[in-house]
Each structure stands twice: as structure tokens, then as C-alpha cells.
N, C-alpha and C positions, 0 to 999 in steps of 0.2 A: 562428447560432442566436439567436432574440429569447424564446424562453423563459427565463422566470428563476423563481427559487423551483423547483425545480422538481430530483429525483431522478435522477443521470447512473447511479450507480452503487449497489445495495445488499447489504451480504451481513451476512443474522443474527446475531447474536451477535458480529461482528467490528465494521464500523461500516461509512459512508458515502460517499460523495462530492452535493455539491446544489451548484447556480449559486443566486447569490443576484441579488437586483435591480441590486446595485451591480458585478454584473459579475464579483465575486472567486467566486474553487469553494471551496468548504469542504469539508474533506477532514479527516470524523469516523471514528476509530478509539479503542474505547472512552469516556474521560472528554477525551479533546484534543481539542480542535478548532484546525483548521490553517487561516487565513483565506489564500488563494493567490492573487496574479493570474495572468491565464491561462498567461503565459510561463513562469512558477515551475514552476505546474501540471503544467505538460510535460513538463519539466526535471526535476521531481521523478519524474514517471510512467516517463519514460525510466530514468533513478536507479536505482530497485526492480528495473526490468524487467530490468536488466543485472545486478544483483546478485541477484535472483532465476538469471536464466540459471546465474552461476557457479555458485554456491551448489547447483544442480540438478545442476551435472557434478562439481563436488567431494563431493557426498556422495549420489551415484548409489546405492551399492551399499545405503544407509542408507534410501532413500526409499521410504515403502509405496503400495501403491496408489491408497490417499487423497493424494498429495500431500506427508504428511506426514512427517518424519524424526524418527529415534528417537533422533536426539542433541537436541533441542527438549526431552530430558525431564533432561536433562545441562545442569549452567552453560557458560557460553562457555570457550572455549578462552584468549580473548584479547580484551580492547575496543578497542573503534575509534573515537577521535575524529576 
């Protein structure tokens, strides 16, 4: 890819993804901005996509049509460092 500057990903109200000139992806959600080289990038993307997956089979029955789970309106059960 030799575009740079330039929008991978966007979704309203949540935030980002942009390549920048120097090659790193920035990966805006909300007020953070996550400066990534591409390997991160990936590795992070993967990351989600897998804890997404669980996260979908563990709370199947909770999930509405949007996506969205109705424990998101509940604190955490537990943190995870």
C-alpha cells in the first residue's frame, strides 16, 4: 500500500483507524490515540478479533440483534491485566 494519510477504517461515534506518512496506523478510539507499527497493528487486530469471538459465544444468549450485550450496561464481573 503507498498511500498514506489516508482512512483504513471508520465508525461514528466510536473512532478510527489512518496510516500515517511515517508508516505507523493510528488506531483512534475516542480521546486515545494508539500510534502502531504495522506488526503491532495486526497483532493487536487479531487480539480483539479473538476476544471478540469468545466474548460472542460466552454471552450468546445476552447478545441483541445489534451486536450489542446487555451486560455492557452492568460493571465487569472481574479485570483483566
Amino acid at each position: 500500500m503507498k498511500s498514506t494519510n489516508m482512512v483504513l477504517a471508520e465508525n461514528h461515534g466510536l473512532g478510527s483507524v489512518r496510516i500515517c506518512e511515517c508508516g505507523s496506523l493510528n488506531l483512534n478510539i475516542g480521546p486515545i490515540t494508539l500510534h502502531l507499527d504495522p506488526e503491532a497493528f495486526l497483532k493487536t487486530a487479531v487480539l480483539l478479533q479473538q476476544a471478540a469471538e469468545l466474548y460472542l459465544k460466552r454471552n450468546e444468549p445476552q447478545t441483541t440483534a445489534s451486536g450489542l450485550s446487555a451486560a455492557c450496561t452492568s460493571p465487569p464481573s472481574r479485570l483483566i491485566n
